[in-house]
C-alpha positions as CSV (number, residue, x, y, z in Angstrom):
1,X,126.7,60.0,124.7
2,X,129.7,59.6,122.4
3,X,130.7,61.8,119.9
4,X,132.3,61.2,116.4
5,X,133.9,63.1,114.0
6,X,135.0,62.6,110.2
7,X,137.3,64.5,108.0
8,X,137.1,64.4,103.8
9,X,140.8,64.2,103.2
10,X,141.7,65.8,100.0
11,X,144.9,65.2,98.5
12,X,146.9,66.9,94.9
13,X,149.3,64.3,93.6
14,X,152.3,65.8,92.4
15,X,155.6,64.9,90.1
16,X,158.0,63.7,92.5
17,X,160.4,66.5,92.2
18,X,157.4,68.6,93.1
19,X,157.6,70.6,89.8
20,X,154.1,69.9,87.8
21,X,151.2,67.8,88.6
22,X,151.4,64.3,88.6
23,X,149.1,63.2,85.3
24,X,149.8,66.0,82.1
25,X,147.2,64.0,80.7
26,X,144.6,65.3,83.4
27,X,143.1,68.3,81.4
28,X,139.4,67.4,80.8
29,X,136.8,70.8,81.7
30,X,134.6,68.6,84.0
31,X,137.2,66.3,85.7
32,X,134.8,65.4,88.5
33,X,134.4,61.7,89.0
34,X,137.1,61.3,85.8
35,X,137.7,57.4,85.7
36,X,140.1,57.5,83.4
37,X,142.1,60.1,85.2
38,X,141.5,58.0,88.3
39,X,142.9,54.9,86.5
40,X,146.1,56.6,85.6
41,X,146.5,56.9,89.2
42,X,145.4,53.3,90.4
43,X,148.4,51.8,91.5
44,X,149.1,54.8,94.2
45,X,145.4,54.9,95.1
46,X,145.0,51.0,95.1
47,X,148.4,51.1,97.7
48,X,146.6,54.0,99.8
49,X,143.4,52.2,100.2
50,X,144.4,48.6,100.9
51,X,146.7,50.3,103.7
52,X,144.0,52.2,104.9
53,X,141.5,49.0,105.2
54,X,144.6,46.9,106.5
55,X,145.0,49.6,109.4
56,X,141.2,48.8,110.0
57,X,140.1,52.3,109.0
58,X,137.1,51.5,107.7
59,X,137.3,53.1,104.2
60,X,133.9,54.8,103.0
61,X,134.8,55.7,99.6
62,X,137.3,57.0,97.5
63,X,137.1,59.8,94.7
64,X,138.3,61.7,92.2
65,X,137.5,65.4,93.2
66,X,138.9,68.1,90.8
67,X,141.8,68.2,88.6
68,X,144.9,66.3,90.3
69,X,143.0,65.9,93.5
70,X,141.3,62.7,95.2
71,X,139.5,62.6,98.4
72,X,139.4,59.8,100.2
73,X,136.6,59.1,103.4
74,X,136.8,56.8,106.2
75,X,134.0,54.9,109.3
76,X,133.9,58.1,111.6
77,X,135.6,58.0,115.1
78,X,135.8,59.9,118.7
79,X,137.9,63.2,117.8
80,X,141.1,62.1,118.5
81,X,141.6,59.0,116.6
82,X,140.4,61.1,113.7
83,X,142.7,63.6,114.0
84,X,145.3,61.2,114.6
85,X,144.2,59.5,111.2
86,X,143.9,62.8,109.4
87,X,147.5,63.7,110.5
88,X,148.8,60.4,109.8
89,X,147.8,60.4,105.9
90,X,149.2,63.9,105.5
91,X,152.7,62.5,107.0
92,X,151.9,59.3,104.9
């Protein structure tokens, strides 16, 4: 028997002198699965995700979750290589 494991990494982006959010334009009521708020974001989440499939992570999916946050999944793993992974994004 072998068991795997998966995380839902969640992430806020942030201005980079860590003052506001990253988008001022992110202010819809519903912002669940906001495209447009995604696309404001592409180039960072594009860079994230083609490093993620070059490190052979086996990216799931990728979405927008509530306002300023993304979560991003990944092929499941044994525990520690998904730990290490999880870690690894947070340094990241």
């Amino acid at each position: 028997m072998f068991l795997k494991s998966g995380v839902e990494c969640e992430y806020f982006l942030i201005s980079p002198d860590g003052n506001s959010i990253a988008d001022n334009k992110d202010v819809a009521d519903k912002p669940c699965y906001d495209q447009s708020a995604l696309m404001r974001q592409y180039d960072l989440i594009s860079e994230i995700c083609d490093k993620m499939i070059k490190l052979g992570w086996g990216l799931i999916k990728m979405i927008r979750g509530c306002k300023w946050s993304f979560e991003m999944n990944w092929d499941f793993s044994d525990c520690l290589t998904t730990a290490d992974r999880h870690v690894f994004l947070n340094l990241w």
